[in-house]
C-alpha positions in Angstrom: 107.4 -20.5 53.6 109.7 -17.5 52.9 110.8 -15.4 55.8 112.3 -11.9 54.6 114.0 -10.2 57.5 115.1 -6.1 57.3 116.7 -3.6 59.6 119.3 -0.4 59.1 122.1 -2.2 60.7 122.0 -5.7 59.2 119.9 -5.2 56.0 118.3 -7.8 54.3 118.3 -11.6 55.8 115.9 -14.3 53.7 115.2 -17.5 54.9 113.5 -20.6 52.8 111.8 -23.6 53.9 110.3 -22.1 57.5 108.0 -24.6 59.2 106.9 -22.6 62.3 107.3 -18.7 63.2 106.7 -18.1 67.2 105.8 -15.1 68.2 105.8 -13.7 72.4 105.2 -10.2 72.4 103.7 -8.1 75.0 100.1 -8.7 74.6 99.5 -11.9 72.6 101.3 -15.5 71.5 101.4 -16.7 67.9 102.3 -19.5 65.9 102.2 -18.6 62.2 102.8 -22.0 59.9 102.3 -22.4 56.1 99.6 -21.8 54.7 98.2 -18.9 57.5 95.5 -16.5 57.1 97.1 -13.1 56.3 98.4 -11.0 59.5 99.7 -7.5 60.0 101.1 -6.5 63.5 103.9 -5.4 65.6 106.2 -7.4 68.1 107.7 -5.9 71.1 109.1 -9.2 72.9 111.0 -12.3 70.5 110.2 -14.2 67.7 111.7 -17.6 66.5 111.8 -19.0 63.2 112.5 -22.7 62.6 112.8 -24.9 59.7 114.5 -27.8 59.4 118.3 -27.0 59.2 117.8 -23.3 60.6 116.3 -22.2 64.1 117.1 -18.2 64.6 115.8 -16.8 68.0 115.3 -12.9 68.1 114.8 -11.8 71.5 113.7 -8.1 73.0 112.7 -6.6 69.5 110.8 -3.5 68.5 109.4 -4.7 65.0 106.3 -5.1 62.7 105.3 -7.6 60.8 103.0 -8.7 57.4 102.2 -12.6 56.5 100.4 -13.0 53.2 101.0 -15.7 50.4 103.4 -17.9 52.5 105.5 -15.2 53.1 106.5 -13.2 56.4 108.4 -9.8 56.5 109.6 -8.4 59.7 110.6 -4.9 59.6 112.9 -4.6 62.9 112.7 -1.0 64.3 116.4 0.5 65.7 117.2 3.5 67.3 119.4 5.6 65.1 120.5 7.9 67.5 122.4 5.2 69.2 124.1 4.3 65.8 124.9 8.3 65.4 126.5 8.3 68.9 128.5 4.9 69.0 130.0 5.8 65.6 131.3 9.2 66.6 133.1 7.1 69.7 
């Protein structure tokens, strides 16, 4: 499964060879594997994505999501006016 991760700060992170995406936001728990009916959402808690030689653990995100064709892209949302202000400082 390919994982494709954005936001403004970090750009663009892809991962191959995910087994298991977690999922704990605020209203509901997932676990997305290989192979998943297609999903669109948003996340306001953490995610974690495993495979076998990479486990990344995102925790108190703002973010939204599509899975379709073995392949999930998160779209993590950021406050820009906080990057405006810390780079004036």
């Amino acid at each position: 499964m390919l994982v494709k991760i954005f936001n403004i700060s970090s750009g663009l992170e892809i991962l191959e060879g995910v087994k298991i995406i977690r999922i704990k936001s605020e209203d509901y728990n997932l676990l997305i594997m290989p192979n998943y009916m297609p999903l669109l959402g948003e996340i306001k808690g953490s995610i974690d994505i495993e495979s076998e030689t990479i486990s990344k653990h995102l925790e108190n995100i703002d973010a939204y999501y599509i899975n379709s064709n073995n392949e999930f892209s998160l779209v993590v949302r950021e406050e820009l006016w906080l990057v405006k202000v810390f780079s004036i400082w």
